[in-house]
N, C-alpha and C positions, 0 to 999 in steps of 0.2 A: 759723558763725564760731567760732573758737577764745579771741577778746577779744585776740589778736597785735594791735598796729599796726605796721603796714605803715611803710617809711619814706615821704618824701613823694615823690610820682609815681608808686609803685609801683600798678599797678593792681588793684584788686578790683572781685569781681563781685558783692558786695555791700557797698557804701560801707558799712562799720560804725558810725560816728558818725552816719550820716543816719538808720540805723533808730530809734534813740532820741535823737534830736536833740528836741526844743523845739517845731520849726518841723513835724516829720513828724507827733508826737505829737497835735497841734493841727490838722495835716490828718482825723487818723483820726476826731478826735472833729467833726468838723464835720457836717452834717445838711443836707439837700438837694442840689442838681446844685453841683457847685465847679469851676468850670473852673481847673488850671494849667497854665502856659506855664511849658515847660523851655527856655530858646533860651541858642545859645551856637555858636562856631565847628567845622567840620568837626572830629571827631576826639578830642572833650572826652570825650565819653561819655555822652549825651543817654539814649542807648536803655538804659546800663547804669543809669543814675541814674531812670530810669524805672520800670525794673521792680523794683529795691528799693522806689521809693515804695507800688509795689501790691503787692507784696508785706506791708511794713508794714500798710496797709491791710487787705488781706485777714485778716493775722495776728489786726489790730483786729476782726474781722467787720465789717469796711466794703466794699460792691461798688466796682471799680476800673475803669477799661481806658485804654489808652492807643493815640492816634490821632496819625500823624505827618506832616508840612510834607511829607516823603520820595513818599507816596502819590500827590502832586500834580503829579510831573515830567512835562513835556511827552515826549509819543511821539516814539520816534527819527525817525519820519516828517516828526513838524511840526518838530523839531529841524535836522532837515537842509534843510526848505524854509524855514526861517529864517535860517538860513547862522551855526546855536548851536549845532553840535556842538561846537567845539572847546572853548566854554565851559559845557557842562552841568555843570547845580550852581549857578549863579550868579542871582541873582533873577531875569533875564526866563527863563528856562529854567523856570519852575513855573507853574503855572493858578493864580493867586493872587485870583482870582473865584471858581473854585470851592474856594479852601480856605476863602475866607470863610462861602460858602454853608456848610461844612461846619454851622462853628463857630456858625453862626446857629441851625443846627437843633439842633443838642446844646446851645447857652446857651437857647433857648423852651423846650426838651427836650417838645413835644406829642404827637411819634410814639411808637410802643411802640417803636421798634427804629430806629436810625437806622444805616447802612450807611454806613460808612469804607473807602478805598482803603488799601493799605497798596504797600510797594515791595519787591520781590524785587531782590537786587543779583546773583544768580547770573544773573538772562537779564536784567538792566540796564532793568526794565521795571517802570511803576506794575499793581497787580493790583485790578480794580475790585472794589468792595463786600466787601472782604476780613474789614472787622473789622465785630462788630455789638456797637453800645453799646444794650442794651436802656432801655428808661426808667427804669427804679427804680437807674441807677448811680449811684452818690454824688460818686465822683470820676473826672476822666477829667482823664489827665495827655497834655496838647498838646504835641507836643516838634519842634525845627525851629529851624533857623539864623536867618530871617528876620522871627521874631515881633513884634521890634521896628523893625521897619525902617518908614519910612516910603512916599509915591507908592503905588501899589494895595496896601499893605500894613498901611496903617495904621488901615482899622476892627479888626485882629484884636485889635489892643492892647487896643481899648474891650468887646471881647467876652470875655474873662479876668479871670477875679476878680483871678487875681496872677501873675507873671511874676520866675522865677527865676530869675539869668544862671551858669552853670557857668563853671568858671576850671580850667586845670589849663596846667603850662608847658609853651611851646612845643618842650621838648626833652624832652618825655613822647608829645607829640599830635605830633607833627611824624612820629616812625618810626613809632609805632602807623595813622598815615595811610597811609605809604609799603607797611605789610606789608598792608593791607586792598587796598588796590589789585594788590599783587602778588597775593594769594590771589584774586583774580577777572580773574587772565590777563594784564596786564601784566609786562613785563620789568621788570627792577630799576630800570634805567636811564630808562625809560617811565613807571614809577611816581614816581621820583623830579620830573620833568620836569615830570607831572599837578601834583604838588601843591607845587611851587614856585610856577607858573606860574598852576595856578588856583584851589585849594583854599587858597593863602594869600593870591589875590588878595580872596577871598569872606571870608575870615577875617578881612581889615582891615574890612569893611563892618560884619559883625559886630560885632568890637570898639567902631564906632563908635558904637554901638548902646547896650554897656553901661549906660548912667548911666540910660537909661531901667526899668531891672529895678526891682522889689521888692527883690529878696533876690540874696544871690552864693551861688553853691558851691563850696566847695573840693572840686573834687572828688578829689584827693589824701588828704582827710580827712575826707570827710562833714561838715566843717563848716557851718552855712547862718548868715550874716550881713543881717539886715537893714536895708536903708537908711534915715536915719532921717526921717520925715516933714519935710516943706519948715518950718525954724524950729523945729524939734524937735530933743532929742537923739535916741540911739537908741533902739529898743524891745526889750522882751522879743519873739522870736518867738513865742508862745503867747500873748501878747495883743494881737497886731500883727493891726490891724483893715486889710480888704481896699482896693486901693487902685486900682476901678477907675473908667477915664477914659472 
């Protein structure tokens, strides 16, 4: 990074404000397993805001990795004898049994090694045991639209120490959707269609969702705001004690 800021929307691929934010600084210095939830709607930057955090981390000499909601898409197979193609993406369209499972065995953390799926968007397909969190990782950053959601979704919340909602606006995420789509074989016109129709129907769910986070991101500006405890004002993010449920 050069220390430029960016106006607001512009995208980076490393949120500048998040590396030395408060909130990150206070992640690095933390000690034992730290589960966090990045969640937030299609197209925010989940995966970019992720890997500055380990990043950060790592810089800190703190072990990292990060395991994602993405991993857990139902096969095109079970997809189509569902009659959920046209809505892939959308909460019943994921194994949200087995992301819990995930998240049980990285919150006990008793394996030496625990094996994550991750999702190839080039063949539109979950890839088994792709990522491996060994035991001694410190932080593992959980990232995924549906973290907060409730109905089969709702022990993940009680499984994360803390849960951080990304924000960026809709007329930033909205094309950045449309050109991801394109780049993996949709028409303009197709893509466009996609995510009107269903990437902003899952975005509303999303959003619903918000008030349940810890923390917001701008992700525009690596800013991280956190909410303030119930009768409380707000907290410094560096001594904002974990808040989970």
């Amino acid at each position: 990074m050069d220390g430029r800021t960016p106006s607001r929307g512009q995208r980076s691929d490393q949120p500048w404000q998040l590396l030395t934010s408060p909130a990150t600084a206070a992640l690095t210095k933390r000690s034992g397993r730290w589960l966090l939830g990045l969640a937030g709607p299609p197209g925010v930057g989940k995966s970019t805001v992720s890997a500055a955090l380990v990043s950060a981390c790592t810089a800190a000499g703190r072990s990292a990795a990060v395991v994602a909601m993405d991993g857990f898409h139902l096969s095109a197979a079970e997809l189509e004898a569902a009659g959920l193609v046209d809505v892939k993406g959308a909460p019943e369209t994921f194994d949200a049994t087995g992301f819990v499972r995930l998240l049980e065995q990285l919150r006990t953390n008793e394996a030496a090694v625990v094996h994550a799926p991750a999702f190839d968007r080039d063949r539109e397909r979950a890839v088994p045991a792709a990522i491996a969190v060994p035991h001694e990782t410190e932080l593992v950053v959980v990232e995924g639209n549906y973290l907060l959601l409730d109905g089969p979704w709702r022990p993940v919340r009680k499984l994360l120490d803390e849960v951080w909602f990304l924000d960026l606006p809709a007329e930033v995420r909205v094309p950045r959707l449309i050109a991801r789509h394109r780049a993996h074989g949709r028409s303009a016109e197709e893509a466009a269609e996609w995510v009107h129709r269903s990437d902003e129907t899952n975005t509303a769910r999303v959003l619903a969702t918000r008030a349940h986070a810890d923390a917001f991101v701008d992700v525009a500006t690596g800013d991280v705001t956190y909410a303030p405890p119930p009768g409380a004002g707000r907290t410094d993010p560096a001594g904002q004690q974990p808040r989970r449920r």
